[in-house]
C-alpha positions in Angstrom: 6.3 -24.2 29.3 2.9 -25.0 28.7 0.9 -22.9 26.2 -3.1 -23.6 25.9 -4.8 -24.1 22.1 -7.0 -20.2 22.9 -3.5 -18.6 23.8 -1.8 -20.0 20.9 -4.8 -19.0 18.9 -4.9 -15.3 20.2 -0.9 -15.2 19.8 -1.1 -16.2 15.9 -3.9 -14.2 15.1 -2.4 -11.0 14.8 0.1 -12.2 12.1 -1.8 -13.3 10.1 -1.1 -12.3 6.4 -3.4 -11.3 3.5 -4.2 -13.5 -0.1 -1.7 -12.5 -2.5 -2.8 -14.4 -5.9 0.7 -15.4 -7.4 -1.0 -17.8 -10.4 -3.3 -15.4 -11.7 -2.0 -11.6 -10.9 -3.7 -8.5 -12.3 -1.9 -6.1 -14.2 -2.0 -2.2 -14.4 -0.7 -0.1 -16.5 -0.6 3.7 -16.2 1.4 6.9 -17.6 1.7 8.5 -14.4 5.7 9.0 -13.5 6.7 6.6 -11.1 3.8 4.3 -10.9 4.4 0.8 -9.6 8.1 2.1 -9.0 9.8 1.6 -5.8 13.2 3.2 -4.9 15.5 3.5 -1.8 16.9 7.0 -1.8 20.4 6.5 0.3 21.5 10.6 -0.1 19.6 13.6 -1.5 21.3 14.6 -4.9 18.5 17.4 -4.9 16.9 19.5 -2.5 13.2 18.5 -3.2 10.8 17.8 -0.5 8.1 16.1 -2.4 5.7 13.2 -0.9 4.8 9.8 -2.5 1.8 9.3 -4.8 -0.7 6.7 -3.8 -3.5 5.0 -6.8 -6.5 3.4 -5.9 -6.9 0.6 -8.7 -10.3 -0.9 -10.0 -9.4 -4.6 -11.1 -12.2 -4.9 -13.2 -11.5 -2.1 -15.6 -7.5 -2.3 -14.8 -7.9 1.6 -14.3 -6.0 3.2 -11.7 -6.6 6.6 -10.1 -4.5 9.0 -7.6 -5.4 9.8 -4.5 -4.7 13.1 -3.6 -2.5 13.6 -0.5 -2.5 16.7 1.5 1.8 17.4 2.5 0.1 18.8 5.9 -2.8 18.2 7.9 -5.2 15.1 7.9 -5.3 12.3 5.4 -8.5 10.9 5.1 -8.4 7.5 4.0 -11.6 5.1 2.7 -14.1 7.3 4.6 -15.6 10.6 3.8 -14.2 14.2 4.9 
């Protein structure tokens, strides 16, 4: 099998990852419950049907703020409504 370089190219492209900066992270701190928690829920000990919370974080003033998620319709996300 004989690939060509542009095939290669196109094939690796998509999977390409993101900069993560492992020497020199920034830090946020916030009071929020649960923020910058992760959890894997194997069984429901409650009956609660709550969504996720999601921050959008300014690194130059280490601030974080939620973004409000509608439970049902359309999430906007980055543009306007």
């Amino acid at each position: 099998l004989q690939i060509k370089p542009t095939v290669l190219t196109a094939m690796l492209a998509p999977s390409r990852g993101f900069s993560v900066d492992v020497e020199g992270p920034i830090t946020f701190q916030e009071t929020a419950e649960g923020f910058g928690q992760s959890m894997l829920q194997i069984g429901s000990a409650r009956n609660v049907n709550e969504t996720g919370k999601v921050y959008k974080c300014d690194p130059d003033s280490r601030r974080c703020q939620e973004i409000p998620i509608q439970s049902r319709g359309t999430l906007y996300c980055g543009g306007q409504q």
